[in-house]
C-alpha positions as CSV (number, residue, x, y, z in Angstrom):
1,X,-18.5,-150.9,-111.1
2,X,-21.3,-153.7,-109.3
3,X,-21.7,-151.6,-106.7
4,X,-22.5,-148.3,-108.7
5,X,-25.1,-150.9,-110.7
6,X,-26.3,-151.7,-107.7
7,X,-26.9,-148.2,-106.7
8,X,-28.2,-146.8,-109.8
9,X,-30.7,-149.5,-109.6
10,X,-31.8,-148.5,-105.9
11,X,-32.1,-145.6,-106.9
12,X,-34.6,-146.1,-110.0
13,X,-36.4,-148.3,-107.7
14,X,-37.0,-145.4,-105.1
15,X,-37.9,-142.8,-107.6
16,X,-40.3,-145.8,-108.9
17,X,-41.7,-146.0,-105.8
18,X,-41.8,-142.1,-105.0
19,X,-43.4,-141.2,-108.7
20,X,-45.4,-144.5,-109.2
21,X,-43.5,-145.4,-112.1
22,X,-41.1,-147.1,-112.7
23,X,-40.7,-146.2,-116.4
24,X,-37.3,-144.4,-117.3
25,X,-37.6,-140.8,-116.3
26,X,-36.6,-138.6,-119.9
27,X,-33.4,-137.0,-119.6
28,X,-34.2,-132.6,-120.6
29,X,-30.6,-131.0,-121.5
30,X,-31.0,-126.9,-120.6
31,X,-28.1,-125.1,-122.7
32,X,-27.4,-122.5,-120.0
33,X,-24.9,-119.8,-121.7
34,X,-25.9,-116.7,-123.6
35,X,-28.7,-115.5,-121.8
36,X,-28.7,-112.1,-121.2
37,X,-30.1,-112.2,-118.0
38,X,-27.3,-114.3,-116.8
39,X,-26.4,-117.7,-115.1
40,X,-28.3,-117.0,-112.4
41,X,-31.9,-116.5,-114.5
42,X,-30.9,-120.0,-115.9
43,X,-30.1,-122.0,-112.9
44,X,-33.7,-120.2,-111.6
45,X,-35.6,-121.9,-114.5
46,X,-34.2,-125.2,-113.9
47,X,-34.9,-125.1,-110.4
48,X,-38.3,-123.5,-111.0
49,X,-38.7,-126.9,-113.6
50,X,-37.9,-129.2,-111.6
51,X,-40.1,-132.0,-111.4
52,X,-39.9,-136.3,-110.4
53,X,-41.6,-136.8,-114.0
54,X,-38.5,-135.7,-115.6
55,X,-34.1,-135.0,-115.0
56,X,-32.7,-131.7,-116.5
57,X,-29.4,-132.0,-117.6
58,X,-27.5,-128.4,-117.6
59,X,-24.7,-127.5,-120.3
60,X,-22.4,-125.1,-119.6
61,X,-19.4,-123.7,-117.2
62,X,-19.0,-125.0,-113.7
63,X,-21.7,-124.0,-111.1
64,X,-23.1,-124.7,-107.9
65,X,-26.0,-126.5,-108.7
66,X,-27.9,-129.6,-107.7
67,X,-28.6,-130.7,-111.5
68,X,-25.9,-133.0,-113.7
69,X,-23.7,-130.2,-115.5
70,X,-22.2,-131.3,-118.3
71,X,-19.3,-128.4,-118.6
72,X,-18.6,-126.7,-121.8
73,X,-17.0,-122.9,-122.0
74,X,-19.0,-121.4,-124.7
75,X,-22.0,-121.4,-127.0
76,X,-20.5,-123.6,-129.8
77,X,-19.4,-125.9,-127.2
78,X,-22.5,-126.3,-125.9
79,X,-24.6,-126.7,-129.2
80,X,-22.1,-129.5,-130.3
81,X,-22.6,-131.1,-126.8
82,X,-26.1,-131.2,-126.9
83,X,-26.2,-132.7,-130.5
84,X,-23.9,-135.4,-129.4
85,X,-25.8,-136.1,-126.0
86,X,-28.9,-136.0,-128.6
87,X,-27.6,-138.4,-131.5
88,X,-26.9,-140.6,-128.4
89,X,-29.6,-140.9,-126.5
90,X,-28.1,-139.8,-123.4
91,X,-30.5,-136.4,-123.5
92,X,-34.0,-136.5,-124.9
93,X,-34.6,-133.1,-125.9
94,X,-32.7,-130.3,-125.1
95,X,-33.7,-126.3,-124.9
96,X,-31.2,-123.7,-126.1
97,X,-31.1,-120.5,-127.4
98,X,-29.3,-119.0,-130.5
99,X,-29.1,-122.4,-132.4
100,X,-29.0,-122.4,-136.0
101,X,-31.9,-125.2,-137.9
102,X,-31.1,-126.1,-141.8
103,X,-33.6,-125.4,-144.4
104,X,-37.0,-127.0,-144.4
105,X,-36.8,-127.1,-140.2
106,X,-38.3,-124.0,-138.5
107,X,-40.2,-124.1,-134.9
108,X,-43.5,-123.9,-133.1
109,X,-43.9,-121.4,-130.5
110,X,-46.9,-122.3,-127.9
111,X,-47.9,-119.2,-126.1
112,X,-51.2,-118.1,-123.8
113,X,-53.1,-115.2,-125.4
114,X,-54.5,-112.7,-123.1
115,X,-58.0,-112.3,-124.2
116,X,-58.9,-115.8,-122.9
117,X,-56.6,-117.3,-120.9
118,X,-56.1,-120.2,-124.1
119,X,-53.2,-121.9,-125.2
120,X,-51.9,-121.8,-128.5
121,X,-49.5,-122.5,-131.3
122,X,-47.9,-120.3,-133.9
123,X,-46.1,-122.5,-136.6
124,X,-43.6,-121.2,-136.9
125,X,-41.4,-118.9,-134.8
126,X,-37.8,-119.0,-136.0
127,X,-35.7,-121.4,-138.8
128,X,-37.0,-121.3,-142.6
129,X,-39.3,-124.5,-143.7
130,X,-39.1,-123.6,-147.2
131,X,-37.3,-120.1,-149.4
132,X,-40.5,-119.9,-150.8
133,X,-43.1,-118.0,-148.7
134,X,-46.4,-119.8,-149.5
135,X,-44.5,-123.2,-149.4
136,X,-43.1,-122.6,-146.4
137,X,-46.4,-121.2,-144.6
138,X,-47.8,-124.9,-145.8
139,X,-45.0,-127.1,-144.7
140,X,-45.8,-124.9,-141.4
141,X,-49.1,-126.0,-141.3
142,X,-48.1,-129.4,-140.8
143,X,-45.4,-129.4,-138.5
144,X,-47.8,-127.3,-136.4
145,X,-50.4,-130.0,-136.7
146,X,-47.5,-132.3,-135.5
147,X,-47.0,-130.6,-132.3
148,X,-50.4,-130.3,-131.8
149,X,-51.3,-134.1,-131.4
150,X,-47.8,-134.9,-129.6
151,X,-49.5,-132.3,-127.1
152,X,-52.6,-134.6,-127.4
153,X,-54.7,-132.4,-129.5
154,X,-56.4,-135.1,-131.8
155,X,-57.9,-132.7,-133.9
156,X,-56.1,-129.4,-134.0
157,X,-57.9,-126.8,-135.4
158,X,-55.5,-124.2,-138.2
159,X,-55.8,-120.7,-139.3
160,X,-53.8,-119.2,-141.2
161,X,-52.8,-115.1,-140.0
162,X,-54.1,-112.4,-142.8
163,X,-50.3,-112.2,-143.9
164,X,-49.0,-111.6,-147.4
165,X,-49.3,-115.2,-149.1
166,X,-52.5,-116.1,-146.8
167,X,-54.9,-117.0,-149.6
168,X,-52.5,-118.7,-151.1
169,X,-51.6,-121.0,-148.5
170,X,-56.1,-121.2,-147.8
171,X,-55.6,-123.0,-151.4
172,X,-52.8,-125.2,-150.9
173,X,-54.5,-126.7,-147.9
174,X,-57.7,-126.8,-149.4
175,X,-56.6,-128.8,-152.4
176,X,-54.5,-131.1,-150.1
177,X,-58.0,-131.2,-148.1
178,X,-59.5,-132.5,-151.4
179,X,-57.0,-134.9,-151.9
180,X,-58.1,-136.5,-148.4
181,X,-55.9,-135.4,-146.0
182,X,-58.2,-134.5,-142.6
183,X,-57.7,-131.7,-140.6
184,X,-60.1,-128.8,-139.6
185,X,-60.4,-125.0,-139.7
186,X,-60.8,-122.6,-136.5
187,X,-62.9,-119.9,-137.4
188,X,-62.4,-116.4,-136.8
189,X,-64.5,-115.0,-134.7
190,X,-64.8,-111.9,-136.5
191,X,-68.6,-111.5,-138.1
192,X,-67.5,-113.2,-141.8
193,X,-66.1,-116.1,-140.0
194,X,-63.4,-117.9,-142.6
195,X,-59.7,-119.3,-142.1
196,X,-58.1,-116.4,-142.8
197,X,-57.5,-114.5,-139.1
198,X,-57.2,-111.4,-137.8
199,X,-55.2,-109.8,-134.9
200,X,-58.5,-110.5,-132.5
201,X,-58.6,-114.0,-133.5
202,X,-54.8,-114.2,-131.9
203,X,-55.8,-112.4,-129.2
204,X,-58.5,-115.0,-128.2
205,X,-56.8,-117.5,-129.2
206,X,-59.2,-119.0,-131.9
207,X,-57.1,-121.8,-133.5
208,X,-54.8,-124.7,-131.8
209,X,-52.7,-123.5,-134.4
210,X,-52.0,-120.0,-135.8
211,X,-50.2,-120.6,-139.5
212,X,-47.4,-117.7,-140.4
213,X,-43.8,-117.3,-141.6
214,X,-41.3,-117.3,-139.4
215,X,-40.7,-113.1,-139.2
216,X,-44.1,-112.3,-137.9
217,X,-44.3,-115.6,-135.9
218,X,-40.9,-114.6,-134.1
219,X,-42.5,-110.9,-133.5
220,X,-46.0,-112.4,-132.2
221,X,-43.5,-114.5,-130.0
222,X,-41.6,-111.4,-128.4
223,X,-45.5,-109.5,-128.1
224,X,-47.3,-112.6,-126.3
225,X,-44.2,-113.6,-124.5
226,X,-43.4,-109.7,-123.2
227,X,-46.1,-107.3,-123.4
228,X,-46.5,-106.7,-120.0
229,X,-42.6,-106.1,-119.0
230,X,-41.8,-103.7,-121.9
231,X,-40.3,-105.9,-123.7
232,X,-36.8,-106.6,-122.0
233,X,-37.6,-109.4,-120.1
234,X,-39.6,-112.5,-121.3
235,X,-42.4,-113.7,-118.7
236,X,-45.0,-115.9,-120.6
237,X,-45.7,-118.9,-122.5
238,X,-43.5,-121.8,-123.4
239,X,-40.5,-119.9,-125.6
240,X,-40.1,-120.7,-129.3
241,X,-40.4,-124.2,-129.3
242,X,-39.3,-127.2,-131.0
243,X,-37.6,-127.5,-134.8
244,X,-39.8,-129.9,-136.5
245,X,-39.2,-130.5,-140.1
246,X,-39.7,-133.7,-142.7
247,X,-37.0,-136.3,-141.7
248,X,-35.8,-134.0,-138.8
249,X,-35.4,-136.0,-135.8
250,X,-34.1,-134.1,-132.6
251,X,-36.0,-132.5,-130.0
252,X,-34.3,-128.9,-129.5
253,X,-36.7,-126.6,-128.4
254,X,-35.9,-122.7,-128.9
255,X,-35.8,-119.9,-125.8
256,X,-34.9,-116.3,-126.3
257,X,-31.8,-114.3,-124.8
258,X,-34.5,-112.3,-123.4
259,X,-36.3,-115.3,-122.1
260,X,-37.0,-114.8,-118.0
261,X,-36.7,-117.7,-115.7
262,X,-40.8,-118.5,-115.9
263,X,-40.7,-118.6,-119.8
264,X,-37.5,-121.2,-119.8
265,X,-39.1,-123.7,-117.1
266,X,-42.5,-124.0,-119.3
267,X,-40.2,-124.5,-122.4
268,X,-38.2,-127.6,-120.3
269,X,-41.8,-128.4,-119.5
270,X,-42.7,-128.5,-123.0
271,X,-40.0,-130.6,-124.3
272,X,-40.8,-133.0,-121.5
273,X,-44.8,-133.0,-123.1
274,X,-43.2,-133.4,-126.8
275,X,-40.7,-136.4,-125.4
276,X,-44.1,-138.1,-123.2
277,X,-46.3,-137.5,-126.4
278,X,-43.4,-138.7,-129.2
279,X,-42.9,-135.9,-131.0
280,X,-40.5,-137.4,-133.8
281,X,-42.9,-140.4,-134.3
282,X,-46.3,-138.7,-134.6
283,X,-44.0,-135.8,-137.2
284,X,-43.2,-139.1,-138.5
285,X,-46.8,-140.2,-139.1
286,X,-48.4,-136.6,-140.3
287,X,-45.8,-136.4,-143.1
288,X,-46.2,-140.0,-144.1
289,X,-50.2,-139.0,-144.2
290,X,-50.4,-135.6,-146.2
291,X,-47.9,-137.4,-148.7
292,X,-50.4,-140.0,-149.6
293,X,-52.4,-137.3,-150.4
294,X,-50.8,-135.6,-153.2
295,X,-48.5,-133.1,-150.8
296,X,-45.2,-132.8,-153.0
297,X,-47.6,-132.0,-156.2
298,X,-49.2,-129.4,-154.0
299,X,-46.1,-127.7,-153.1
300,X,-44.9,-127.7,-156.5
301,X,-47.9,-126.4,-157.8
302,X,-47.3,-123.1,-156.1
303,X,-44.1,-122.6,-157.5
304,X,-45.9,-122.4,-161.4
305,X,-46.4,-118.7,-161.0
306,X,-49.3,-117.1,-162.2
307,X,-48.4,-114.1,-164.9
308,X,-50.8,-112.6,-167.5
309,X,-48.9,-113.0,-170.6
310,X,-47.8,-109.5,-171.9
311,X,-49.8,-107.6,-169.1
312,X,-47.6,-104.6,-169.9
313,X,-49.9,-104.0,-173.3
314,X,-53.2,-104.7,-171.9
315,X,-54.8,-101.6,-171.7
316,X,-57.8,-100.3,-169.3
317,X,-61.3,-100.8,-171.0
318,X,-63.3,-97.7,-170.3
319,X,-63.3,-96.5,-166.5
320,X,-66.7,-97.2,-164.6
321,X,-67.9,-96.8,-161.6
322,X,-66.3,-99.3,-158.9
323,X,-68.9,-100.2,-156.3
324,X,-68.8,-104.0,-155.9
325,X,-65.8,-105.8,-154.4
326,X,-64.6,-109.1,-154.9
327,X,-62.1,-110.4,-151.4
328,X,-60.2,-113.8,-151.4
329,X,-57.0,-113.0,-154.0
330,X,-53.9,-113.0,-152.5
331,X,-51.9,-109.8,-152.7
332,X,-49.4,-111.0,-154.6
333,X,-51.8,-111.8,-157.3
334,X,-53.3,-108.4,-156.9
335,X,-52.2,-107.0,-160.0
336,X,-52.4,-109.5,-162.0
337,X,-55.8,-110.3,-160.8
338,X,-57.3,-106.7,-162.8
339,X,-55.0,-107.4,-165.7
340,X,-56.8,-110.7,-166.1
341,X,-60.4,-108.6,-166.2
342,X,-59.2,-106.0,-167.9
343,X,-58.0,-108.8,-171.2
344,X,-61.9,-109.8,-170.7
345,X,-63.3,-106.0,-171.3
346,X,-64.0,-105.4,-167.4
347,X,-63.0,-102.4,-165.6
348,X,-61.7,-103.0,-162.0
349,X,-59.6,-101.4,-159.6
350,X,-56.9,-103.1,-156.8
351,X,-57.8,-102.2,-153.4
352,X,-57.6,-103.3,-149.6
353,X,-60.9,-104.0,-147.4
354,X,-60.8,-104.4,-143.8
355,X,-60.0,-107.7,-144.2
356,X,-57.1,-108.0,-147.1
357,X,-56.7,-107.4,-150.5
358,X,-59.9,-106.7,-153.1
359,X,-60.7,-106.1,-156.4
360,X,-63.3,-103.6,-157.0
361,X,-65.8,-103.7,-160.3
362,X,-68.8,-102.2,-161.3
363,X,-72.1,-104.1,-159.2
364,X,-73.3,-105.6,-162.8
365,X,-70.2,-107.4,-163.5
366,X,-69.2,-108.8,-160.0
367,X,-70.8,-112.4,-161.2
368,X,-69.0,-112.5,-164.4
369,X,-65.5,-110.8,-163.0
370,X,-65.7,-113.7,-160.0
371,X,-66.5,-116.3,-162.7
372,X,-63.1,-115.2,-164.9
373,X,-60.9,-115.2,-161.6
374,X,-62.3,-118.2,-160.9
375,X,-61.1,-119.6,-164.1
376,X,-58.3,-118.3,-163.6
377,X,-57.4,-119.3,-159.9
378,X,-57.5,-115.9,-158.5
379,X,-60.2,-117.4,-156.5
C-alpha cells in the first residue's frame, strides 16, 4: 500500500512538473455505450480529447484502451456509475448521452454558428426547467447566464429567439431587470434592433446566449451541430451541454447518439472549462442574485393568466380600415389583445408582421389602442 503512495505521488509530481502545475488534474467520466456510431467513434473522441490539463475516465464494457475504464454492460449501468462516481467525487463531470434530468434541470448547448465563426449558447437544449413555457424560457435565461461566466463571460449578453412565449419572457426579464438584477441584451442585428431575435441573429451569432425552450433548442442543436453531413453524423460544436438547474449540483454534460468523434471531444472539453471555471458555485451565486431581486414573484406572476372577462359577448365595434400596426404582444395574448380594444370601442384585427405577432388598427387610434394595451400589459 506505501509503495503504491509512493508511486501515485511520483507520479503527481511528474505530471506537475510536465504541466507546470501541480494542482489536482479534474477527473472527466465519458459514458461510452449507445452511440450509434459505435465504440470505436467513442474511444476516437477520448483519444482526440486528450489533454495533460485534464484525465478522462471511460464507462462502459471492456476495451483496449489507454484511459481508466470503469466496466459496466449497459446504459443503466452506466448512468448509475457515473452518479455514484459523481456524488463521490471520484469523477468531476461526466458526458453521456440519453440521460434523463428531473424537472426544473434542462441544458445549455454551446455551438459555433456559421455566419461568423462565433461561439454561442442556446439555453436550453434538452430536460424541462419549468411545465410552464414562459417560466421555463426565464429560468433558461439564467442558467444560460450561469454557464456563460463559468466560461468566463463576465457579462453575457441574452436574446431571447422570436418563439411562441418570446414577449413574454422580454417582460419577465425586464421586470426582474427593474427589480436590480444586472445583465445585458444582444441586439439583433436586424434594422429594428430589440431582444427579440431572428433566424439571422443565430446565424451570426449575436448573443452569448440565445434564450428558447428546450424543443427548438434541441432542433437548433441537431442544425448547427450537422448541417453540413446531412444530418446523420454530428461534426460541430460542443454537444448539448451541461444540466444546470436551482439546487442541481452535478456536472453531466449531454452528447447525441448521432454525436461524431469531433463533437464528443469539445463536449469533454467543455466539461473540463465548466469544472476549471466552477460551474456549481457560480449557478450557485446567479440564483442567489436574481432571488434578491424579486425572481419567485416574477415567475409567479406569469402564471396569473391574462383573460378578458366574458370575451365571448364582446362584439366587434364597426369595421374600419386597418392601416397601423401595433408589434410587441405575445401570440398567446393575441386574441385577447383585440378583445381588450374591441370592450374600449376600437376596431382592430390580429395579424403577423415580419417580425411576430401584431395587432392592426385604424392610423387615428394607434396612440389610444397602444395606451389601453398598455394598461392592460399587452405591452
Amino acid at each position: 500500500m506505501s509503495k503504491n503512495i509512493i508511486a501515485e505521488a511520483l507520479l503527481e509530481i511528474a505530471d506537475g512538473i510536465e504541466s507546470g502545475s501541480f494542482a489536482k488534474k479534474p477527473r472527466i467520466g465519458l459514458t461510452i455505450l449507445g452511440s450509434e456510431h459505435g465504440l470505436d467513434n467513442m474511444l476516437e473522441a477520448a483519444n482526440l480529447a486528450k489533454s495533460i490539463n485534464y484525465e478522462i475516465v471511460l464507462i462502459g464494457p471492456k476495451v483496449e484502451t489507454e484511459f481508466e475504464l470503469i466496466e459496466v454492460s449497459t446504459e443503466e449501468e452506466a448512468h448509475n456509475k457515473m452518479e455514484e462516481l459523481l456524488d463521490s467525487k471520484y469523477i468531476d463531470a461526466c458526458v453521456t448521452m440519453h440521460y434523463s434530468f428531473p424537472i426544473g434541470v434542462s441544458t445549455i448547448g454551446r455551438v459555433i454558428t456559421p455566419g461568423v465563426g462565433k461561439e454561442m449558447l442556446i439555453a436550453t437544449t434538452t430536460g424541462t426547467s419549468s411545465t410552464n413555457r414562459v417560466e421555463g424560457m426565464v429560468r433558461n435565461t439564467i442558467a444560460g447566464i450561469s454557464v456563460a461566466k463559468a466560461l468566463g463571460r463576465e457579462n453575457p449578453t441574452v436574446g431571447i429567439l422570436n418563439v411562441d412565449g418570446a414577449k413574454q419572457v422580454e417582460k419577465a426579464l425586464n421586470n426582474l431587470k427593474s427589480n436590480g438584477y444586472k445583465f445585458e441584451y444582444g441586439e439583433s442585428a436586424r434594422s429594428d434592433g430589440g431582444a427579440v431575435l431572428r433566424g439571422n441573429d443565430l446565424l451570426q451569432g449575436v448573443p452569448d446566449v440565445c434564450v428558447t425552450d428546450s424543443l427548438t433548442g434541441n432542433i437548433l442543436m441537431k442544425m448547427f451541430s450537422a448541417f453540413t453531413t446531412g444530418g446523420s453524423y454530428e461534426s460541430l460544436g460542443y454537444g448539448y451541454g451541461p444540466g444546470i438547474g436551482e439546487g442541481y449540483n452535478r456536472t453531466i454534460t449531454i452528447i447525441s447518439r448521432a454525436s461524431g468523434a469531433p463533437v464528443i471531444a469539445n463536449a469533454i472539453k467543455y466539461a473540463f472549462e465548466l469544472v476549471n471555471g466552477n460551474i456549481n458555485s457560480v449557478a450557485e451565486k446567479e440564483y442567489k442574485e436574481v432571488n434578491s431581486h424579486k425572481f419567485k414573484e416574477v415567475l409567479e406572476s406569469l402564471s396569473a393568466k391574462k383573460v378578458v372577462e366574458d370575451g365571448a359577448d364582446v362584439k366587434a365595434p364597426p369595421q374600419e380600415i386597418v392601416t397601423g400596426s401595433i408589434a410587441g404582444i405575445d401570440i398567446l395574448d393575441l386574441e385577447d389583445a383585440v378583445t381588450a380594444l374591441w370592450k374600449n370601442n376600437i376596431y382592430a384585427e390580429s395579424g403577423m408582421g415580419c417580425t411576430g405577432p401584431i395587432v392592426m388598427v385604424n392610423e387615428k387610434n394607434i396612440e389610444k389602442a397602444t395606451e389601453i394595451l398598455t394598461t392592460e400589459d399587452f405591452l
